[in-house]
C-alpha positions as CSV (number, residue, x, y, z in Angstrom):
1,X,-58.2,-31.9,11.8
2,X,-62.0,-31.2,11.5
3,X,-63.4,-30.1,8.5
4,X,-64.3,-26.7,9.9
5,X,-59.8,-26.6,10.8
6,X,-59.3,-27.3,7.2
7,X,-61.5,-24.3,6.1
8,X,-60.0,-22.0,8.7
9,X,-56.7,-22.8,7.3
10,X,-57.5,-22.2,3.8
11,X,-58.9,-18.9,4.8
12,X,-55.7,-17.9,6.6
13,X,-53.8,-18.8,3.6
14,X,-55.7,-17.0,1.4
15,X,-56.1,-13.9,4.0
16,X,-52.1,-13.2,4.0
17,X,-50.4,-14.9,1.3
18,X,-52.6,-13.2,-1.4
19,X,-52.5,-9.7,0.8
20,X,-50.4,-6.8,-0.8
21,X,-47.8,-5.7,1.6
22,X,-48.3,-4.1,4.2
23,X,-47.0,0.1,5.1
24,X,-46.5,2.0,8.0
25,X,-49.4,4.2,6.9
26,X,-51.2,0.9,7.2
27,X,-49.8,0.1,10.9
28,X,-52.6,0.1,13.3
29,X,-51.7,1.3,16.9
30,X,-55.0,0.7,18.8
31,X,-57.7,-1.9,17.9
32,X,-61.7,-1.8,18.9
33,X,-64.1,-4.7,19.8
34,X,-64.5,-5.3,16.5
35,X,-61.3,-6.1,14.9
36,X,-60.4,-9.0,13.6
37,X,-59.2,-10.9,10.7
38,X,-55.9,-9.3,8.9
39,X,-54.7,-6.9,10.7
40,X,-51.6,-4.5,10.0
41,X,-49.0,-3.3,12.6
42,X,-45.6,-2.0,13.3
43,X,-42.3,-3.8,14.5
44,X,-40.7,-1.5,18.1
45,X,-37.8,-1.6,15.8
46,X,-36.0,-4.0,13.5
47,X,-32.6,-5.7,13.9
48,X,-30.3,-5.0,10.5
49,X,-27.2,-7.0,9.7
50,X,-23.9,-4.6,10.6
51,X,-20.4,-5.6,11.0
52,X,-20.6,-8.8,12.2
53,X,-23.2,-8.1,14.5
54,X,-27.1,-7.1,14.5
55,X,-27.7,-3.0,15.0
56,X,-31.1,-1.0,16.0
57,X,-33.2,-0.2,12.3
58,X,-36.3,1.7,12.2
59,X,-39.6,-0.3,12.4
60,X,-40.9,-2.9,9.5
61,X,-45.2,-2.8,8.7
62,X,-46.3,-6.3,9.2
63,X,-49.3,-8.3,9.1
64,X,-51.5,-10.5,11.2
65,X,-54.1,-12.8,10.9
66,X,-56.5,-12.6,14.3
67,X,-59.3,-15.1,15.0
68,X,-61.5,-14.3,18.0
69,X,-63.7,-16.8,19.9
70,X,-67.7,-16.9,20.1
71,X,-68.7,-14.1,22.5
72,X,-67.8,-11.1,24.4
73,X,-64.2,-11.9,25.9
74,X,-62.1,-11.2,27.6
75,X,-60.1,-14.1,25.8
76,X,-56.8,-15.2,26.5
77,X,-54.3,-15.5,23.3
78,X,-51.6,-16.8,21.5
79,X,-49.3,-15.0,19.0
80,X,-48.0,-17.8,16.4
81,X,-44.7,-17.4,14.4
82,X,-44.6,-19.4,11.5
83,X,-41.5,-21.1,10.1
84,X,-38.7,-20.4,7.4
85,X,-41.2,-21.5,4.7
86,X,-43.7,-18.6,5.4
87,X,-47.0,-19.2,6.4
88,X,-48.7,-22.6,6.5
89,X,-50.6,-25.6,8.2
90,X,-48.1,-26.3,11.0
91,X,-49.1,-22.5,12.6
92,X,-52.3,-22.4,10.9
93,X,-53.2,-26.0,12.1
94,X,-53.4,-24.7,15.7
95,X,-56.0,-21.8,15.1
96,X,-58.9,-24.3,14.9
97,X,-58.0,-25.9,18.0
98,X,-57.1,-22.6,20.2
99,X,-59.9,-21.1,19.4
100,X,-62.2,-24.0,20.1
101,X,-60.4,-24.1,23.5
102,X,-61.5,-20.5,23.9
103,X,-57.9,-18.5,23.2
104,X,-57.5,-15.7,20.5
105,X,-55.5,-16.5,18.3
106,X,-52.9,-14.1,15.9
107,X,-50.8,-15.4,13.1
108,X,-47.8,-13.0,12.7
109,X,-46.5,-12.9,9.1
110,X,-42.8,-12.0,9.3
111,X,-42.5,-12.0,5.5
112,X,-44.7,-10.1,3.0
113,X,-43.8,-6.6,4.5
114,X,-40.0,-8.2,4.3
115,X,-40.5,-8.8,0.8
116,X,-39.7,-12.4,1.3
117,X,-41.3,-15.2,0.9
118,X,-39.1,-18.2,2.4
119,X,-35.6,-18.1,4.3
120,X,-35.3,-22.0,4.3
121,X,-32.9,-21.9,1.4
122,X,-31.0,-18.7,2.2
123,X,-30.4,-18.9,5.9
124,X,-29.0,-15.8,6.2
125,X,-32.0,-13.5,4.4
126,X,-33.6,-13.3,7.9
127,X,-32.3,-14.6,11.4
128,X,-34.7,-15.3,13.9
129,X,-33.0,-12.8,16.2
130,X,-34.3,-10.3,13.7
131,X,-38.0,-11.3,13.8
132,X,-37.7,-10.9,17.8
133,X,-39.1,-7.5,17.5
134,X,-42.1,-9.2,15.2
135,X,-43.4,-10.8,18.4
136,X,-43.3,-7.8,20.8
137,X,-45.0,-5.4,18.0
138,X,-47.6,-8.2,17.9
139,X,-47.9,-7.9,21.6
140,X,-48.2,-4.1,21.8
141,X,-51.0,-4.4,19.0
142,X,-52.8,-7.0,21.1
143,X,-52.5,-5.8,24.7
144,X,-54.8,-2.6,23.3
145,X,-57.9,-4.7,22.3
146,X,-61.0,-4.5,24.1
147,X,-61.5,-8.3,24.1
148,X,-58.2,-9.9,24.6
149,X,-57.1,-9.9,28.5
150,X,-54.3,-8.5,28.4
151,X,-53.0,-10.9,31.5
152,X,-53.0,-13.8,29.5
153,X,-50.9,-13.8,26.5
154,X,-48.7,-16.3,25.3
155,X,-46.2,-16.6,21.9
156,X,-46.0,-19.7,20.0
157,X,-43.5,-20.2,17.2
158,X,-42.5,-23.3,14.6
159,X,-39.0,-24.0,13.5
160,X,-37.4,-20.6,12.6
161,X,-40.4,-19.5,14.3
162,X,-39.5,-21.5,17.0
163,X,-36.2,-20.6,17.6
164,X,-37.8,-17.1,17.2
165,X,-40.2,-18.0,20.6
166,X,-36.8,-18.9,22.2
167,X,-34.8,-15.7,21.4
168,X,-38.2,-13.9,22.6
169,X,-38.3,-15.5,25.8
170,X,-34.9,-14.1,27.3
171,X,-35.4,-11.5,29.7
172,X,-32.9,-9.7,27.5
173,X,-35.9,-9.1,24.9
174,X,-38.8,-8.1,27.8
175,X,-36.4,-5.6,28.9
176,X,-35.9,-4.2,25.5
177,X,-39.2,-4.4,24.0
178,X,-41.9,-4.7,26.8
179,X,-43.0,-1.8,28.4
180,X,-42.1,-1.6,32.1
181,X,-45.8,-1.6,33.2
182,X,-47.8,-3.0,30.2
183,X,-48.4,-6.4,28.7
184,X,-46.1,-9.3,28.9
185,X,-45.8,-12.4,27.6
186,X,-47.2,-15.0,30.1
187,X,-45.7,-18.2,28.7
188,X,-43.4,-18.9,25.8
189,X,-43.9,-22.5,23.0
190,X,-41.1,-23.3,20.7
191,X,-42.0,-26.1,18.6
192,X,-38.8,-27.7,16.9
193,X,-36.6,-24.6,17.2
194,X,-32.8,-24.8,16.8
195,X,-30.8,-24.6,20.3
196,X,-27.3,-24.9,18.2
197,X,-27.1,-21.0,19.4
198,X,-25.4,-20.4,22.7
199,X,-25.3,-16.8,23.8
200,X,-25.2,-15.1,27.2
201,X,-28.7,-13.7,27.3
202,X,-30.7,-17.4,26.7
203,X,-29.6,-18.6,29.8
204,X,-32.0,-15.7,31.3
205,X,-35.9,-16.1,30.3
206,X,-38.9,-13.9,31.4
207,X,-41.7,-16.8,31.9
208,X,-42.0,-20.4,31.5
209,X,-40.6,-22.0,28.1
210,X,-42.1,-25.2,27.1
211,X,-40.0,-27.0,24.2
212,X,-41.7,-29.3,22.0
213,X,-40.0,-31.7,19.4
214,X,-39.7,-34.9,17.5
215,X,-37.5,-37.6,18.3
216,X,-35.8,-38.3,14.8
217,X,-35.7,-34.4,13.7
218,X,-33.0,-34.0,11.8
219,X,-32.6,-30.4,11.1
220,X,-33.4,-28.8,14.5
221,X,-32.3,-32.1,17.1
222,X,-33.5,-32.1,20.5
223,X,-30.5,-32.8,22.1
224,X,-29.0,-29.0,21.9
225,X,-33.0,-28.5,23.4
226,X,-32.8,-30.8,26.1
227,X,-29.0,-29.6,27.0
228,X,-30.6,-25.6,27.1
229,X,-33.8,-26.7,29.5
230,X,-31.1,-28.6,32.0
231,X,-29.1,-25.6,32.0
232,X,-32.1,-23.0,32.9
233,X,-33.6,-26.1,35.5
234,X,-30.5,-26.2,37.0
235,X,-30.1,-22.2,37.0
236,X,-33.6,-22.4,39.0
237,X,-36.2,-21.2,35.7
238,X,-39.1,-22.9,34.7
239,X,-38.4,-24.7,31.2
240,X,-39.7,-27.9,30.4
241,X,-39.4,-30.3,26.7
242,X,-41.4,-32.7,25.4
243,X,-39.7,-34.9,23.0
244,X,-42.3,-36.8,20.8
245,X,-41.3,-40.4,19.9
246,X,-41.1,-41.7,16.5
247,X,-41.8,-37.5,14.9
248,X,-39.5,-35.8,12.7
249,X,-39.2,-32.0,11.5
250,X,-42.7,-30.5,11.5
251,X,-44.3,-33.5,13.0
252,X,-47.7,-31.5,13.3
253,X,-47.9,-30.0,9.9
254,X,-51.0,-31.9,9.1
255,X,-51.3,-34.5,5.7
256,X,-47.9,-33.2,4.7
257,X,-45.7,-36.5,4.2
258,X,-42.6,-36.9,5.4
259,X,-40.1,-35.6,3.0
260,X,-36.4,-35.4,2.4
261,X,-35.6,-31.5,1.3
262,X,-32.4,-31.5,-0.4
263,X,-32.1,-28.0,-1.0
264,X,-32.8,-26.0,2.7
265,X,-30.1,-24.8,5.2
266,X,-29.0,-27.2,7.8
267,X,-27.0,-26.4,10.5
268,X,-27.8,-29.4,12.4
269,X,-24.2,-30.1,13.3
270,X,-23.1,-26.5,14.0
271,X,-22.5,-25.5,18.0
272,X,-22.3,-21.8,17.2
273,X,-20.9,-20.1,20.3
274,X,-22.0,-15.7,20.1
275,X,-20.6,-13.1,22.4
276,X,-24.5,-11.6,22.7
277,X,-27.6,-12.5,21.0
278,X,-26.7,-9.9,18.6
279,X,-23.1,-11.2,17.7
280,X,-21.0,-11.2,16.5
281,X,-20.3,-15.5,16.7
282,X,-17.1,-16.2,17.7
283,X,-16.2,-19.1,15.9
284,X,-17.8,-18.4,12.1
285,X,-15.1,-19.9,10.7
286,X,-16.3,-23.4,12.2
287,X,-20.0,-22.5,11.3
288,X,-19.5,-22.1,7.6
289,X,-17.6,-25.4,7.4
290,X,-20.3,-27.4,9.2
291,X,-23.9,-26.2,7.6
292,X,-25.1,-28.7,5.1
293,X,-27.8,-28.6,2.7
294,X,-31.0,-31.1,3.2
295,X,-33.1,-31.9,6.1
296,X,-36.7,-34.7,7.0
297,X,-40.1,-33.1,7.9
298,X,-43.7,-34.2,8.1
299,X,-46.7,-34.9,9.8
300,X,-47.1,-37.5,12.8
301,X,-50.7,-38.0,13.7
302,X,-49.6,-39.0,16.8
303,X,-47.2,-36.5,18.3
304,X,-49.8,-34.0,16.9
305,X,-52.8,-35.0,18.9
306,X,-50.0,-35.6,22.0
307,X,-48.8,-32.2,21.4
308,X,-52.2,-30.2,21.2
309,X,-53.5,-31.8,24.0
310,X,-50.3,-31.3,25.8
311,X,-50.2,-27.8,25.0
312,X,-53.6,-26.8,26.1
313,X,-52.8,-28.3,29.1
314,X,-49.6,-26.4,29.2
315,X,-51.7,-22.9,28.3
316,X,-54.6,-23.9,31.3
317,X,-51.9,-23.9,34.0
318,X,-49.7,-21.4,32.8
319,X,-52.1,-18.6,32.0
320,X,-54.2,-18.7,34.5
């Protein structure tokens, strides 16, 4: 990473984490020319824990971070989704280089207007599922600014965020949360997400999905990934994974060592089978007796500069 991507990161950081959080008052519903930076915005809805299953809530104030490119647009963007751990260099990481490649780009912070601050240890504080409606509230806020083309948008998501960018790809979730005539996602990028989850409504997605993860990771494997992009091949959809040798967990989450974390949520080894992507699971009884505690990230040089060179590839083709 440059030294400029270093400063943008810390800026991010410093823009959200040390933000107060955000109300609906706040919520902005159109944007001008000039907005950037943090941004607050409103969820369609929210997804609540029921009986068993995920019900309709009212809508949750959010924030987002967005960083524009030199000039007048119209730019192309990406909406990023950052990972159990809140936000930090593995989403933030890719701002420098998206927006050097001329793409908009918005980090989405699921958590401040949650009141949270990690899920990693508690698994069951947020879902991804729940943070679906995060992405298309992001999407609404962006389709109204004057300098993003509205044409070319694409969501982008790390680990939870990740399998976040996966639940939000199912045409299930466009139906529900994109307007009929409006803006759409173009082109959806999970980066290590869990594909443990099998429900009805993944086998159905409403643009290209474009998997990318490590070899050795050990908390969200790439088989149940590779066994999800067969299935939607062979269904006639257009998914594609990249599986980077030698990376574990995180594998672009620049200088961060790799690192044994004894204490986070692992459901590794858990094929959890759902009626619907909001429940209830059929077989809990088998998914509390196989989650674990303790999972490997950190940083490959490598697979990074594979995968953001790989990506921007992907984005070229795919939104244009």
């Amino acid at each position: 990473m440059t030294a400029r991507g270093v400063v943008a990161v810390s800026l991010l950081t410093a823009l959200t984490t040390g933000a107060c959080a955000p109300t609906l008052k706040d919520a902005r519903s159109r944007l001008t020319a000039e907005d950037r930076g943090r941004i607050a915005f409103a969820t369609p809805d929210s997804l609540a824990r029921g009986e068993g299953r995920l019900v309709p809530a009212g809508p949750v104030a959010l924030s987002g971070d967005l960083t524009l490119p030199a000039g007048p647009g119209p730019f192309p963007a990406v909406v990023l989704m950052h990972g159990c751990g809140g936000l930090g260099n593995a989403e933030g990481g890719w701002v420098d280089p998206l927006v050097r490649a001329g793409y908009a780009a918005f980090v989405v912070d699921s958590f401040t207007g949650r009141g949270l601050t990690e899920v990693c240890r508690n698994a069951r504080a947020l879902s991804p599922i729940q943070r679906i409606p995060d992405t298309y509230g992001a999407l609404r806020l962006l389709a109204t600014h004057p300098r993003l083309d509205t044409r070319r948008l694409a969501l982008m998501g790390f680990s939870h965020g990740g399998s976040v960018t996966v639940g939000a790809a199912t045409r299930w979730a466009h139906e529900r949360y994109a307007p009929t005539a409006g803006a759409a996602f173009r082109a959806f990028f999970p980066f290590y997400p869990g594909c443990g989850t099998v429900y009805p409504e993944r086998m159905s997605i409403s643009a290209p999905l474009r998997i990318h993860i490590g070899e050795l990771d050990d908390w969200t494997p790439a088989a149940p990934c590779r066994e999800l992009v067969q299935a939607l091949r062979g269904s006639g959809q257009d998914a594609e994974i990249t599986v980077y040798s030698g990376a574990h967990h995180s594998f672009d989450n620049v200088g961060r060592p790799v690192t044994w974390l004894p204490l986070v949520d692992n459901g590794a080894g858990c094929a959890i089978e759902a009626a619907s992507i909001l429940g209830p699971v059929n077989n809990l009884s088998d998914v509390l007796g196989c989650l674990r505690k303790g999972a490997t990230l950190g940083w490959s040089a490598t697979a990074t500069e594979q995968a953001r060179r790989n990506v921007l590839q992907q984005l070229t083709t795919l939104l244009r």
